[in-house]
C-alpha positions in Angstrom: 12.9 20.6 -25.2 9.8 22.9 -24.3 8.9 23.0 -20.4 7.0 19.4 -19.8 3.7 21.5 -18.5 3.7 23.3 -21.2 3.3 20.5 -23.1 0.9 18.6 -21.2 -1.6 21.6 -21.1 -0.8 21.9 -25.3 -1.7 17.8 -25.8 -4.7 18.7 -23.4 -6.2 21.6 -25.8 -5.6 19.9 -28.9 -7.6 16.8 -28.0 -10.5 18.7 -26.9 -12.1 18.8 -29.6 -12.1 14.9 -29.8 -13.3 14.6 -26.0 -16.0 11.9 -26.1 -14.7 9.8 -28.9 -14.4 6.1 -28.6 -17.0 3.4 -26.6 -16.4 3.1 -22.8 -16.3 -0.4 -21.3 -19.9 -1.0 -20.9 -19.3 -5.1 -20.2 -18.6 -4.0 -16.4 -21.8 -1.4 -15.7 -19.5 0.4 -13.5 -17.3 1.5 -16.1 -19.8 2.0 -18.9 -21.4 4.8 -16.5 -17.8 6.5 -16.5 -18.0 9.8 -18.6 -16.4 9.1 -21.8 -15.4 13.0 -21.6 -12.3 12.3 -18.8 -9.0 13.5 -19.8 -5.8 13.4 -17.5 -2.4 12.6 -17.8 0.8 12.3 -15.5 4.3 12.5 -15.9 6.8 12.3 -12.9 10.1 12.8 -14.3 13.5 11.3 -13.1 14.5 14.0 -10.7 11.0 13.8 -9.1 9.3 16.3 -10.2 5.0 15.7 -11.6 3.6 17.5 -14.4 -0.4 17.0 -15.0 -3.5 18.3 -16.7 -7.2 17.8 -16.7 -8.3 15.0 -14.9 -4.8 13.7 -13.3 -5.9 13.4 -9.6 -9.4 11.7 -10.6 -9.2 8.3 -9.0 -10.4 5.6 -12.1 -10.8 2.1 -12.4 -7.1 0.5 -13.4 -8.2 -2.7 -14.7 -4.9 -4.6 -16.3 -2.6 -2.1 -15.7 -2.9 -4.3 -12.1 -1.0 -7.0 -14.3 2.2 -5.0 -14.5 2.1 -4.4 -10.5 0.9 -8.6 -9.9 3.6 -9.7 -12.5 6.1 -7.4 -10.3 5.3 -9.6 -6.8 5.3 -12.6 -8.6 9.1 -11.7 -10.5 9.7 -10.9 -6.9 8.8 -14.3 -5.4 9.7 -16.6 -8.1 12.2 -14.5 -10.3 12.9 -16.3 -13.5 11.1 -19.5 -12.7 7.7 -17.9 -13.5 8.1 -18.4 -17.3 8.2 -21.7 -16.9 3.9 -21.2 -16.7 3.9 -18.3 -19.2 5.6 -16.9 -22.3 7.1 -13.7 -23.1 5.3 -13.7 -27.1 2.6 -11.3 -28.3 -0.6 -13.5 -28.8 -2.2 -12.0 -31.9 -5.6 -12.6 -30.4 -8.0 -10.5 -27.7 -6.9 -10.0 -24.5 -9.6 -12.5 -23.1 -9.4 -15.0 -26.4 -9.4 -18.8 -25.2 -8.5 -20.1 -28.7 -4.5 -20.6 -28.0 -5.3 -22.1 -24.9 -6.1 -25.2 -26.1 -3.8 -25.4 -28.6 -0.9 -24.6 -26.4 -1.7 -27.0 -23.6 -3.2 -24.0 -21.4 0.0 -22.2 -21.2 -0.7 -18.8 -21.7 1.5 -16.0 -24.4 2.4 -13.8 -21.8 1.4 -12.2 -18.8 -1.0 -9.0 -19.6 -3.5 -11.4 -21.5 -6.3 -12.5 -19.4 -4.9 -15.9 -19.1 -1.4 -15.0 -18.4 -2.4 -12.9 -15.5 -4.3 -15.9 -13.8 -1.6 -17.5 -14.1 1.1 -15.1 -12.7 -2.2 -14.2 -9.6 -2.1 -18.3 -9.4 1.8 -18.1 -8.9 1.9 -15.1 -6.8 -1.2 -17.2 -4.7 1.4 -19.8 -3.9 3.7 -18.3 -2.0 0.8 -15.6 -0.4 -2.6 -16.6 0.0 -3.2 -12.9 0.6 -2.8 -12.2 -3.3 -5.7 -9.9 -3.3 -4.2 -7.8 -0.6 -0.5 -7.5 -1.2 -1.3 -6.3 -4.7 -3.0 -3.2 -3.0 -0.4 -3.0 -0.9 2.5 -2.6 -3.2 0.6 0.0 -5.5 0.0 2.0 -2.2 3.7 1.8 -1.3 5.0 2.5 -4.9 2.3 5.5 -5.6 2.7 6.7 -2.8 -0.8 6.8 -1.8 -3.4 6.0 1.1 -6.7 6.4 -1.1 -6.0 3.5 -3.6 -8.9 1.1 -3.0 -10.4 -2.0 -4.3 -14.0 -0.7 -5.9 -16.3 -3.1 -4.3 -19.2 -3.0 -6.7 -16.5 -2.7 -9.8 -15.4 -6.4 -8.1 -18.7 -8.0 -8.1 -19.8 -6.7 -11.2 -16.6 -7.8 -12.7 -17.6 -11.3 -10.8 -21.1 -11.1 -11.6 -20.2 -10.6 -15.4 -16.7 -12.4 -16.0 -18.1 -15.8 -17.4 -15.0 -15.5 -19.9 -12.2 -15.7 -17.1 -13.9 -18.2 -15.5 -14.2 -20.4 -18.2 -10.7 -19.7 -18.8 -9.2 -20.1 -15.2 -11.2 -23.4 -15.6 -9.7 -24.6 -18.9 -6.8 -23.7 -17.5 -7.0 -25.6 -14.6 -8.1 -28.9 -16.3 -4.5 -28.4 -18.4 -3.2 -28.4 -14.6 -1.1 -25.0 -15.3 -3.6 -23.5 -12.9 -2.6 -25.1 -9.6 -4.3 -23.5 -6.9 -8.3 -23.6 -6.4 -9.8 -21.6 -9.1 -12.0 -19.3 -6.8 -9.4 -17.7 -4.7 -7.7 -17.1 -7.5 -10.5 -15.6 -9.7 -11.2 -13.4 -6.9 -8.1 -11.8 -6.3 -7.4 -10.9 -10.1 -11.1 -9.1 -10.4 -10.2 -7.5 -7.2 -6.5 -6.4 -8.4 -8.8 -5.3 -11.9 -10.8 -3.0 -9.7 -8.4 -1.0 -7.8 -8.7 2.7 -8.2 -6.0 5.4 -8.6 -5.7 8.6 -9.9 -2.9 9.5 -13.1 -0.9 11.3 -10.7 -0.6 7.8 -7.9 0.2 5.2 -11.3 2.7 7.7 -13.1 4.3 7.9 -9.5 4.0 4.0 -8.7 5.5 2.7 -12.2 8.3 5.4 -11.6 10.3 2.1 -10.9 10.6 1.5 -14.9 12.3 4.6 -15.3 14.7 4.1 -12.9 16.2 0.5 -13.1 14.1 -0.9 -10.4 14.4 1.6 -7.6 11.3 3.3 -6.2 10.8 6.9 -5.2 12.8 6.8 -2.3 15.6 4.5 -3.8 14.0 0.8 -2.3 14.7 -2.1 -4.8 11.5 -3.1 -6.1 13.0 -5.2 -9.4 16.8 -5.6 -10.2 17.7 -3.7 -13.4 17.8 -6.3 -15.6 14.4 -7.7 -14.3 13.0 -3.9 -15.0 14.4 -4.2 -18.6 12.9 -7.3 -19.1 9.4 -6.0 -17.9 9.8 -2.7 -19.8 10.1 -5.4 -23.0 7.1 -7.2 -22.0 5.1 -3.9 -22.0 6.6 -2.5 -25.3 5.8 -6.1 -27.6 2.5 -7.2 -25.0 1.6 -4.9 -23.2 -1.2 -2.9 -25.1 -3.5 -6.2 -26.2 -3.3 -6.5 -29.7 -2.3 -3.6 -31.1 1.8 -3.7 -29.7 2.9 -2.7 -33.3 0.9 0.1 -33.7 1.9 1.8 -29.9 5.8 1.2 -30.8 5.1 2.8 -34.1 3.3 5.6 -33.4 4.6 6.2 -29.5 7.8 4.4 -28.8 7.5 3.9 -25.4 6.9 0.5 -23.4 3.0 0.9 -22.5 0.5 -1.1 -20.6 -2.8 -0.1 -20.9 -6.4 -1.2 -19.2 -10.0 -1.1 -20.0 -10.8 1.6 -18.0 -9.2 3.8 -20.2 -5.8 4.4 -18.5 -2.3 3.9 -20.1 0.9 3.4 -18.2 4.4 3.9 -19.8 7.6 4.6 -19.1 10.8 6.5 -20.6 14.0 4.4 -18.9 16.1 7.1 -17.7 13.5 9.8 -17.9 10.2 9.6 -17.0 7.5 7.6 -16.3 3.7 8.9 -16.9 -0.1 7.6 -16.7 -2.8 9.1 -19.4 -6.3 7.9 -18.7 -9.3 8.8 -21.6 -11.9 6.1 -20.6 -13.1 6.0 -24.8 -11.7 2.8 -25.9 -10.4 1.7 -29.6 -11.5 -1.8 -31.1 -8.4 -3.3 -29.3 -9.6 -2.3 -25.9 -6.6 0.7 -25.9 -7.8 4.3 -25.0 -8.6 6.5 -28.3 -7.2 9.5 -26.8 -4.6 8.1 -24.4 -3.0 6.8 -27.7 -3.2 10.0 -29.4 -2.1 11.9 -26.6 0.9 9.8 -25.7 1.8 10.2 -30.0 2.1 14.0 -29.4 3.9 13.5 -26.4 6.5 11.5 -28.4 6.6 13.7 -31.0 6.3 16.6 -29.0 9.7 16.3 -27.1 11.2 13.7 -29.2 11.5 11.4 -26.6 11.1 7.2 -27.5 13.1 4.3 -26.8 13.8 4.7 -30.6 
């Protein structure tokens, strides 16, 4: 396999012509004002080691790749009880659709839809009231970081703005699968949603996937068949709607946010963050997919 740099800095130049393309998430005005030119990506490799490119140490806004770190705590705290509130199924619908809902008694399809992560915030809310804060805490710890940061104004727009998730924390609520107060726990996801951290701080804090649970200094975060299970969340749900087309063309469990950023992880290998804020019609980044393709094919590296 060619020298991991060389093939970052490769991926970098061939999707420069294509710098731009996509729609930024202009629903939060924070994120609409983000260039939709931004390229980095990450990878920090099993024996520790970090290869980046263009715009890896730029702090961005990681939206729902907070789910994977809040669905962490809460496997933490209730281990396999959790899925007694949510599934484990792709939905088939938009991240933030309310339509199964109803139909399913307010039990959500997994945890990196909108409605799953309430949930999982809601359970993670009953054993720490300080959900908002221990969320930060843990992507500090894992990436290794002390600049990861809620984005204040990111939070209140999303508050300001986020009629949807409050409808649906409601909805939920009336079903009785919520069971906290709706407010705290509204607040802490759009504050989890808002953190910021740079390529280089998420490939490092999701290094855990690669590596059977252990962190970067060999602390237990997950067990190892917890980790696997979580690496199969993110492979079949973790990239919105369009799982089928991420295990086709990449091979790699993903989990991806609004802002533009992608999270994924090789087991065994590596684990790597590619943010291009241009998103697809799913909500996925345009060039994060195509840059984690060439990755794949580049060094013909999948779970596959």
């Amino acid at each position: 396999m060619r020298d991991l740099q060389v093939i970052l800095d490769d991926i970098h130049q061939q999707l420069q012509p294509f710098l731009g393309e996509g729609k930024v998430a202009n629903y939060i005005p924070q994120l609409g004002d983000v260039s939709p030119k931004k390229f980095g990506i990450a990878i920090r490799a099993s024996d520790g080691k970090m290869f980046s490119t263009g715009d890896a140490q730029e702090a961005f806004s990681i939206q729902s790749i907070s789910k994977l770190f809040t669905l962490t705590l809460a496997l933490q705290a209730h281990g396999d009880r959790l899925w007694h509130r949510v599934g484990r199924e792709s939905s088939g619908n938009p991240f933030n659709s309310l339509v199964q809902l109803e139909k399913e008694d307010g039990v959500p399809r997994n945890p990196f839809i909108n409605a799953g992560a309430l949930i999982v915030t809601d359970a993670l809310y009953q054993t720490d009231k300080n959900a908002k804060d221990v969320v930060l805490d843990l992507v500090r710890r894992l990436g290794r970081s002390s600049t990861a940061a809620f984005d204040v104004e990111v939070a209140q727009s999303e508050r300001t703005h986020g009629y949807r998730n409050l409808a649906m924390a409601n909805f939920m609520k009336s079903f009785g699968t919520i069971h906290s107060d709706v407010d705290p726990i509204v607040d802490a996801y759009f504050h989890h949603c808002s953190i910021a951290m740079s390529c280089e701080e998420l490939a490092t804090a999701c290094s855990f996937l690669a590596a059977e649970g252990l962190d970067t200094e060999g602390n237990r975060v997950l067990s190892a068949s917890q980790t696997k299970k979580v690496n199969a969340l993110m492979l079949t749900c973790g990239t919105y709607d369009a799982a089928g087309e991420f295990a086709y063309r990449v091979g790699l469990p993903c989990k991806s946010g609004v802002g533009g950023g992608i999270v994924a992880s090789m087991p065994g290998e590596f684990s790597l963050c590619v943010w291009a804020p241009g998103l697809d019609s799913n909500g996925n980044s345009l060039l994060g997919l195509k840059a984690l393709e060439l990755l794949t094919t580049e060094t013909g590296i999948s779970i596959f």
